[in-house]
CHARMM internal coordinates of N, CA and C (Angstrom, degrees):
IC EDIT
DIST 1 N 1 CA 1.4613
DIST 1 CA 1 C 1.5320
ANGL 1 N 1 CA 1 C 111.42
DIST 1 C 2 N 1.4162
ANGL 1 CA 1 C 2 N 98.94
DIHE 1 N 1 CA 1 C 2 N -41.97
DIST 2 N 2 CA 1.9593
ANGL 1 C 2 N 2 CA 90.64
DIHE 1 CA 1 C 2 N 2 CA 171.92
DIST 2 CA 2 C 1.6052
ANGL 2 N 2 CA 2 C 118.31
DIHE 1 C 2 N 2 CA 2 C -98.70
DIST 2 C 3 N 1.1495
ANGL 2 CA 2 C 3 N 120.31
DIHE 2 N 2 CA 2 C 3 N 36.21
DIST 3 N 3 CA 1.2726
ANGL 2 C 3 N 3 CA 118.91
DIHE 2 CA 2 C 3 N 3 CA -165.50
DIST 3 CA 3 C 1.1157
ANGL 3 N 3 CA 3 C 112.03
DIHE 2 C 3 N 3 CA 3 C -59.37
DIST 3 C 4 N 1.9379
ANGL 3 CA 3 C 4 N 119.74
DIHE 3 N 3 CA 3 C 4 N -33.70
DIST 4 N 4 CA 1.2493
ANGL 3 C 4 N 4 CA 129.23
DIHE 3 CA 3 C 4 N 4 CA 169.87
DIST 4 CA 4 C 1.3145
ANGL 4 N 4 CA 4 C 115.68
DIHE 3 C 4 N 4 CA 4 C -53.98
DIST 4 C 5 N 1.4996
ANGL 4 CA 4 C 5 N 130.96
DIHE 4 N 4 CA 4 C 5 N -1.26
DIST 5 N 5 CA 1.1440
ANGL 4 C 5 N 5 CA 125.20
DIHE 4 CA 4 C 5 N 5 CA -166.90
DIST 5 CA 5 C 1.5325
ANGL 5 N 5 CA 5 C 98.41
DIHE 4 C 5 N 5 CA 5 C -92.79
DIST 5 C 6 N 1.5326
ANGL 5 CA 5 C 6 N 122.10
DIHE 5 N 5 CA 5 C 6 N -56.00
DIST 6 N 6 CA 2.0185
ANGL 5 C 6 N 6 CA 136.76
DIHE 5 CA 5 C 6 N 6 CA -168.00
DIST 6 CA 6 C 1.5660
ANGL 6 N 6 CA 6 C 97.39
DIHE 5 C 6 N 6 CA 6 C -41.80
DIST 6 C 7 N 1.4758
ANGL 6 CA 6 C 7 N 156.90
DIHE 6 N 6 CA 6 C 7 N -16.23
DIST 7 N 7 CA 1.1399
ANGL 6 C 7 N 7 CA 122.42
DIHE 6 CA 6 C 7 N 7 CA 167.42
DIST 7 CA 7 C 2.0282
ANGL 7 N 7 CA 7 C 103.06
DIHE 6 C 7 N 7 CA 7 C -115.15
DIST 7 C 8 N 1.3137
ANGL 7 CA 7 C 8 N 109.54
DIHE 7 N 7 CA 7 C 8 N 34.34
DIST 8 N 8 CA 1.1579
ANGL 7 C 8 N 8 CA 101.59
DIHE 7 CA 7 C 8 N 8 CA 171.36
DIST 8 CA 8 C 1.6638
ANGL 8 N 8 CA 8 C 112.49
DIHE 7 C 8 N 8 CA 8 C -125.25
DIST 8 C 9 N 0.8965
ANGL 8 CA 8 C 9 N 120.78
DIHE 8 N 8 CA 8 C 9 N 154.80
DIST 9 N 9 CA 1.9262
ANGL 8 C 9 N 9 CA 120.72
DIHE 8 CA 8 C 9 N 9 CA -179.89
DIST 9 CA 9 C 1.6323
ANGL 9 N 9 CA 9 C 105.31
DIHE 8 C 9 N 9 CA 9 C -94.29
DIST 9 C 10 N 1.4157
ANGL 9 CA 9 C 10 N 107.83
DIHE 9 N 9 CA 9 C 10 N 107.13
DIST 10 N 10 CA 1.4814
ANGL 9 C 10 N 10 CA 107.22
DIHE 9 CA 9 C 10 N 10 CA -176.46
DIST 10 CA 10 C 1.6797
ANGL 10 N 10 CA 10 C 95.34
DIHE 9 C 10 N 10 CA 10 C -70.26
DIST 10 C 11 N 1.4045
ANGL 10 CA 10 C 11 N 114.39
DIHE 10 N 10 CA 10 C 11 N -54.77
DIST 11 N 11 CA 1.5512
ANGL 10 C 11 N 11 CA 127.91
DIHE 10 CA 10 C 11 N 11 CA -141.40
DIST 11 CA 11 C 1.9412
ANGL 11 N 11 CA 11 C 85.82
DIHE 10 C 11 N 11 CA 11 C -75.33
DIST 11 C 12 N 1.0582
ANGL 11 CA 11 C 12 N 96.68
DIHE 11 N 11 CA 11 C 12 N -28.17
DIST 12 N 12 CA 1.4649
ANGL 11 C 12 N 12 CA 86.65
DIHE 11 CA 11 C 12 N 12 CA -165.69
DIST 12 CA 12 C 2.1551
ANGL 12 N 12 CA 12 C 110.84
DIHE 11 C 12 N 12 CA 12 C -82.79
DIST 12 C 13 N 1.4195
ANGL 12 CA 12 C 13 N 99.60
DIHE 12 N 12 CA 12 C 13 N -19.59
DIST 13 N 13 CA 1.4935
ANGL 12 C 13 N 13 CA 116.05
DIHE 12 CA 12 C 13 N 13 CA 174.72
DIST 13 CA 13 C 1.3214
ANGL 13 N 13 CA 13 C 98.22
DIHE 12 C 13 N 13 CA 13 C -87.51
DIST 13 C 14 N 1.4957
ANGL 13 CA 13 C 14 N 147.05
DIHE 13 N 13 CA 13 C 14 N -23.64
DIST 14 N 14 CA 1.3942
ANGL 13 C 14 N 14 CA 143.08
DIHE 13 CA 13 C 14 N 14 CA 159.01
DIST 14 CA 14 C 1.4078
ANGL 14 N 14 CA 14 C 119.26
DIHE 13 C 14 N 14 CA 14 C -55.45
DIST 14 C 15 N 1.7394
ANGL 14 CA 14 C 15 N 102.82
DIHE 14 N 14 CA 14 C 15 N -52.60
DIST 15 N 15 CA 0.8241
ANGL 14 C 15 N 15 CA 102.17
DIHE 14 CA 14 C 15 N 15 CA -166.50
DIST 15 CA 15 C 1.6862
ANGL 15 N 15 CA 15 C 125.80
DIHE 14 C 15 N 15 CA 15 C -69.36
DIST 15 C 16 N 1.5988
ANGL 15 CA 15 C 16 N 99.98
DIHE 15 N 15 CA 15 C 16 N -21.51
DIST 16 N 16 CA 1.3913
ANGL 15 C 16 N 16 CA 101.86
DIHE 15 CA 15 C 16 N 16 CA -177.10
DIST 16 CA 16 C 1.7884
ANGL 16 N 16 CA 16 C 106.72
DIHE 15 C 16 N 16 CA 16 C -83.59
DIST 16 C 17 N 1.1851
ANGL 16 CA 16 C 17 N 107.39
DIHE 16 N 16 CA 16 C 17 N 4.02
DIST 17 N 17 CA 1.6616
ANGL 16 C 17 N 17 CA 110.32
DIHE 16 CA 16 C 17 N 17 CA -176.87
DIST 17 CA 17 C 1.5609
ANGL 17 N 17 CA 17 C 76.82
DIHE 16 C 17 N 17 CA 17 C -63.33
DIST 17 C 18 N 1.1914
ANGL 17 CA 17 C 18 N 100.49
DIHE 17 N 17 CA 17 C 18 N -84.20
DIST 18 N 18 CA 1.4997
ANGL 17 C 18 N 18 CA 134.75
DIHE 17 CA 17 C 18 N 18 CA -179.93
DIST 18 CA 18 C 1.6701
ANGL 18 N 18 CA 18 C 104.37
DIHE 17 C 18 N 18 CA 18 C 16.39
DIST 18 C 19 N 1.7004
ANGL 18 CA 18 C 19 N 95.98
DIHE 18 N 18 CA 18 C 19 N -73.10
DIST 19 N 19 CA 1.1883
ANGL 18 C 19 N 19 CA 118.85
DIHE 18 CA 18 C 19 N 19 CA -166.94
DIST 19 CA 19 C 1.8267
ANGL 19 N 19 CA 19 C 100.57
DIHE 18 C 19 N 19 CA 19 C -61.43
DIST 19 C 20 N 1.2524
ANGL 19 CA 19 C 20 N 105.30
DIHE 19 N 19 CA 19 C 20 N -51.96
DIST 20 N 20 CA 2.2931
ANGL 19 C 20 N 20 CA 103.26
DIHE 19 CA 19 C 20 N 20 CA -158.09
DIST 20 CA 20 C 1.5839
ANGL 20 N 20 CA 20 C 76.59
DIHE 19 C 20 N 20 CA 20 C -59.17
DIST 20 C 21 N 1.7413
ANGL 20 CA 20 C 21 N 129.08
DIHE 20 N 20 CA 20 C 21 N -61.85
DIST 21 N 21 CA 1.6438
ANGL 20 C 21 N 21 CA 121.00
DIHE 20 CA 20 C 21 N 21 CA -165.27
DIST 21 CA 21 C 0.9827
ANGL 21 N 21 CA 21 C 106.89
DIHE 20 C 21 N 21 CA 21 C -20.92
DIST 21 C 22 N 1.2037
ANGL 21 CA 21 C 22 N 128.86
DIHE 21 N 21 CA 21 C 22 N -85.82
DIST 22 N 22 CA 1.6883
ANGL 21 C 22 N 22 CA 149.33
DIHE 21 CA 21 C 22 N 22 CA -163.23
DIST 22 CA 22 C 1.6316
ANGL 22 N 22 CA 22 C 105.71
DIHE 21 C 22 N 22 CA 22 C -49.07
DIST 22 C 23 N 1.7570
ANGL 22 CA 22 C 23 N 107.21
DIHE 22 N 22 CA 22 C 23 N -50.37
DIST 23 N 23 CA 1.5640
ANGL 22 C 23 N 23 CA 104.02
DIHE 22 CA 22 C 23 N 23 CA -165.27
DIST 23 CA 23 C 1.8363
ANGL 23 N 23 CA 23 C 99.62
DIHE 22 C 23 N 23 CA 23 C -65.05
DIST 23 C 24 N 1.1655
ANGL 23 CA 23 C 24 N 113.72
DIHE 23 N 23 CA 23 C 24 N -45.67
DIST 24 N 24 CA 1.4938
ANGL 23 C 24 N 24 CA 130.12
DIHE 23 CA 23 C 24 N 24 CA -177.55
DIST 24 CA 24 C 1.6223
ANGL 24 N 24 CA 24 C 95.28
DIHE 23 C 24 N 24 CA 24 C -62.65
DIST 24 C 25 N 1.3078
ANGL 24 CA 24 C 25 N 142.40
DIHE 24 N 24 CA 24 C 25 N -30.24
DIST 25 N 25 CA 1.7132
ANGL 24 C 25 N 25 CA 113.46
DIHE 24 CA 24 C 25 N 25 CA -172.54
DIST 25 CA 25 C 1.7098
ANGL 25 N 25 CA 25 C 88.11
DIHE 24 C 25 N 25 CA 25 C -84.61
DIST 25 C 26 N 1.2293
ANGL 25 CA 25 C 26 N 120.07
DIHE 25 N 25 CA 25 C 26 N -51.97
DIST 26 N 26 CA 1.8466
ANGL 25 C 26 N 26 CA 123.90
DIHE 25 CA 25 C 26 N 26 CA 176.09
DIST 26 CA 26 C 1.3206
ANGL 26 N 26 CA 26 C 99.80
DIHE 25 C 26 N 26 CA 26 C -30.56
DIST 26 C 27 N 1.3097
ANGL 26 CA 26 C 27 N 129.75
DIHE 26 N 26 CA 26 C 27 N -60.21
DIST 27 N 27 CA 1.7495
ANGL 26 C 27 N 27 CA 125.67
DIHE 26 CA 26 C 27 N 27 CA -165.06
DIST 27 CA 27 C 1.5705
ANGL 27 N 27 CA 27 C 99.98
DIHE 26 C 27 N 27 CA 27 C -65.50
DIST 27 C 28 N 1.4180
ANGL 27 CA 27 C 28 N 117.78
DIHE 27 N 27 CA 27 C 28 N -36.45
DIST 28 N 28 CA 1.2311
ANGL 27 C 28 N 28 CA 105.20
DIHE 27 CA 27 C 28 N 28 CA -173.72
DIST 28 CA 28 C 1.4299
ANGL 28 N 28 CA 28 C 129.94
DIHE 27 C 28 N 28 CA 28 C -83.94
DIST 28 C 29 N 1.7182
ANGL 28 CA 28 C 29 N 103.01
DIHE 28 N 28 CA 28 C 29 N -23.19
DIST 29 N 29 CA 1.1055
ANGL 28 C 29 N 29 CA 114.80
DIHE 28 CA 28 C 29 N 29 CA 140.34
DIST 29 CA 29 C 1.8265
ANGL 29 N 29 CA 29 C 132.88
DIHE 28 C 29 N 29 CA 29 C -26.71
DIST 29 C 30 N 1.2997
ANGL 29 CA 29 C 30 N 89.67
DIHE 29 N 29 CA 29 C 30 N -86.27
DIST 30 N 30 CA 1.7151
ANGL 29 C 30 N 30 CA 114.71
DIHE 29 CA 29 C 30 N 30 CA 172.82
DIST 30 CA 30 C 1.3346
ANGL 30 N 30 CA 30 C 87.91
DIHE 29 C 30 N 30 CA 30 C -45.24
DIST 30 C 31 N 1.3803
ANGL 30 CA 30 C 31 N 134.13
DIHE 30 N 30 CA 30 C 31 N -66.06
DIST 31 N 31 CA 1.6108
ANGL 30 C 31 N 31 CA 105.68
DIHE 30 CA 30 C 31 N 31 CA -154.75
DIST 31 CA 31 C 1.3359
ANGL 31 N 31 CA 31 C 112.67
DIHE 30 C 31 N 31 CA 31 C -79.48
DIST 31 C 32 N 1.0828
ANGL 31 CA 31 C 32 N 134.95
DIHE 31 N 31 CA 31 C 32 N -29.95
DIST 32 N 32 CA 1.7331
ANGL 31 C 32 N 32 CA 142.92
DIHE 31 CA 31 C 32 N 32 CA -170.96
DIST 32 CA 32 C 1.7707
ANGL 32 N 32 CA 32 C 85.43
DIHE 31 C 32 N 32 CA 32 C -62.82
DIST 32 C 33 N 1.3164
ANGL 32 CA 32 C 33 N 126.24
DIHE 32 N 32 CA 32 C 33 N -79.84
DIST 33 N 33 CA 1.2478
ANGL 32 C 33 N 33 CA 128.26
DIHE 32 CA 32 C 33 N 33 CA -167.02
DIST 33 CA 33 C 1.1976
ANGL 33 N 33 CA 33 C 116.96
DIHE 32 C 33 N 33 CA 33 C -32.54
DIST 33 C 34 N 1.5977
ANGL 33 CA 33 C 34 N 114.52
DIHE 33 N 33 CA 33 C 34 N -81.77
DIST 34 N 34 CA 1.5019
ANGL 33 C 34 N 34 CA 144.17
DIHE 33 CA 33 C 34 N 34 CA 177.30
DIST 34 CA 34 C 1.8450
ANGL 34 N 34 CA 34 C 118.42
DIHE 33 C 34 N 34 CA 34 C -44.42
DIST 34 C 35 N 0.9525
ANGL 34 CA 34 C 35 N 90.27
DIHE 34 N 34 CA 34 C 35 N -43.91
DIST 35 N 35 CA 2.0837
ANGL 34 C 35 N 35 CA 100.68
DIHE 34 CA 34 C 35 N 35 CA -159.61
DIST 35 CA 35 C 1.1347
ANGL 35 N 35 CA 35 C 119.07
DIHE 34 C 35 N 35 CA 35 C -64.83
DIST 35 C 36 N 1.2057
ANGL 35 CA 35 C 36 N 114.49
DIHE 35 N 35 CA 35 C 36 N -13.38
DIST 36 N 36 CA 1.8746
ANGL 35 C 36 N 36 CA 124.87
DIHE 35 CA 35 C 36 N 36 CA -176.57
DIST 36 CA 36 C 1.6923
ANGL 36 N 36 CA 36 C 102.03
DIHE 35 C 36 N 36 CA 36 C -99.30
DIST 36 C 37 N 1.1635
ANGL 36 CA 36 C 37 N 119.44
DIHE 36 N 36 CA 36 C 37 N -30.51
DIST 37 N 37 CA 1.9078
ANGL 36 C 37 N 37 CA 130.48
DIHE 36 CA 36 C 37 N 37 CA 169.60
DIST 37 CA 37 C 1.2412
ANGL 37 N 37 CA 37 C 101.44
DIHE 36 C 37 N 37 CA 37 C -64.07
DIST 37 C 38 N 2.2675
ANGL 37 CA 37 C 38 N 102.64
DIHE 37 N 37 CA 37 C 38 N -63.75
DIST 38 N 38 CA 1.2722
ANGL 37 C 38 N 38 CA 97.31
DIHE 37 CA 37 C 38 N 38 CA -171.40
DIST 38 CA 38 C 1.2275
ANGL 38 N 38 CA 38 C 139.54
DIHE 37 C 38 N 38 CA 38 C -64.20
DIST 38 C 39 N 0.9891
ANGL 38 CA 38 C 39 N 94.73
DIHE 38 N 38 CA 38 C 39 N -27.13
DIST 39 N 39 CA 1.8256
ANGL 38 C 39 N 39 CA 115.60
DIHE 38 CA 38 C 39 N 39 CA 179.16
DIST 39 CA 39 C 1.3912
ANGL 39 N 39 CA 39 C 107.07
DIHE 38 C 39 N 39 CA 39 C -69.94
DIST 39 C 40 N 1.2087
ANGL 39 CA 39 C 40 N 127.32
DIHE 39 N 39 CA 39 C 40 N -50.65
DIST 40 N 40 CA 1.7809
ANGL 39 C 40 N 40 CA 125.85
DIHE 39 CA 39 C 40 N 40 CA -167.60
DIST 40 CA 40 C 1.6871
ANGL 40 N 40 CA 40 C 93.96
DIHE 39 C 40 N 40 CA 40 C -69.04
DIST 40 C 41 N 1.4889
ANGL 40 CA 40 C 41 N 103.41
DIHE 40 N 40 CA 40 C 41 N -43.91
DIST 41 N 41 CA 1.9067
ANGL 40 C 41 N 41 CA 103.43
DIHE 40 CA 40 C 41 N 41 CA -170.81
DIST 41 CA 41 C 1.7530
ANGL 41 N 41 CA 41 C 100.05
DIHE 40 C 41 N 41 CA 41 C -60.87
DIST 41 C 42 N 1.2617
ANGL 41 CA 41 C 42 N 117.42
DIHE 41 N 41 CA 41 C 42 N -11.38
DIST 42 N 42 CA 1.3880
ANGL 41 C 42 N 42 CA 102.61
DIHE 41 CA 41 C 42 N 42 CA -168.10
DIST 42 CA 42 C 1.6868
ANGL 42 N 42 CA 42 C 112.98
DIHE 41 C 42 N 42 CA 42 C -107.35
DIST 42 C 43 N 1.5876
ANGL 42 CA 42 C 43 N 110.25
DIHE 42 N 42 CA 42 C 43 N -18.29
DIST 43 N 43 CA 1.1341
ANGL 42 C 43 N 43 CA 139.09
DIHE 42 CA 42 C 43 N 43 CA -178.15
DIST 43 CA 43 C 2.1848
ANGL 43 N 43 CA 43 C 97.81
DIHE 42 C 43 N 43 CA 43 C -72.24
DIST 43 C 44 N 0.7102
ANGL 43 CA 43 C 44 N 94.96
DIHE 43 N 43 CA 43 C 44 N -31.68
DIST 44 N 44 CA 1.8092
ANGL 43 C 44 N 44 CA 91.39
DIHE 43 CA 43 C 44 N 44 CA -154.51
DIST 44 CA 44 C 1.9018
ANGL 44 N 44 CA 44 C 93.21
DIHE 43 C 44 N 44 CA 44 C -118.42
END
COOR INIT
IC SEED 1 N 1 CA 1 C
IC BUILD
């Protein structure tokens, strides 16, 4: 039934979910926080 699975990398297609999730809540982090300081400090 999963035969379609043996030439594909589950753990390794998880794992990179894994990784953009996390990198993407950090960016949104960093930008929600930061971007209205950074931006005016960079503007003027």
């Amino acid at each position: 039934m999963f035969d379609f699975l043996q030439g594909y990398d589950v753990l390794g297609a998880f794992w990179m979910t894994v990784k953009l999730t996390a990198l993407s809540a950090l960016g949104s982090l960093v930008w929600g926080t930061c971007w209205p300081e950074c931006g005016s400090a960079r503007s003027h």
